[in-house]
Steps between C-alpha positions, in 0.01 A plus 500: 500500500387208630231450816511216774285461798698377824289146620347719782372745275409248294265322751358860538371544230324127508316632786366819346416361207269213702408770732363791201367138294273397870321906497434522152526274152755645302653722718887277551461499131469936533799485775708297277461711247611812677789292653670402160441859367685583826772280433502590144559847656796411687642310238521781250536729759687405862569831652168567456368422878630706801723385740368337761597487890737846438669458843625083378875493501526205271687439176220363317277797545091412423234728334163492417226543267163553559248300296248738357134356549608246800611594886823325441868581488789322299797487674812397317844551499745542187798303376664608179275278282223430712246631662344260826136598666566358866177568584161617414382689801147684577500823568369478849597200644797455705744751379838412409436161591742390128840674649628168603443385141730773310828324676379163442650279185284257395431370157232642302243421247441719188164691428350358216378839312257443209613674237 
């Protein structure tokens, strides 16, 4: 199945990667890593994050996955040949602050996955 980042999520993951690059060399390379075998995960696998924001009445219902060595969360959504990460959200900073993304069509851009 294929993986796309939404722009937003996109930008995200710019900043992380310039923010783990600025505390210590090699350590953006480390998160990328982890991110693509994250996406990987998803690709192969799309039901395999819970479903996020349980009480959310909408159609296009969002889950998440939580990346194993990183405080982060994917949150994505699923379409019948796609998966989208809307946003790549730490664990402890502002909570639920992606809900407005799951509703929002935009285009998207897909994750390049090294093989």
């Amino acid at each position: 199945m294929k993986v796309d980042l939404s722009p937003r999520a996109r930008v995200e993951l710019g900043e992380i990667l310039e923010y783990y690059a600025a505390q210590q060399s090699g350590l953006d390379v480390e998160f990328l890593t982890e991110f693509e075998f994250s996406s990987r995960q998803l690709g192969q696998f799309p039901e395999i994050g819970s479903v996020a924001g349980g009480l959310m009445t909408s159609v296009r219902r969002s889950r998440r996955l939580i990346m194993r060595r990183f405080p982060y969360l994917l949150i994505y959504t699923l379409a019948q040949d796609s998966v989208t990460i809307v946003a790549i959200a730490h664990q402890s900073r502002r909570p639920g602050s992606w809900r407005n993304r799951v509703e929002e069509a935009a285009p998207t851009y897909a994750v390049g996955l090294a093989a």
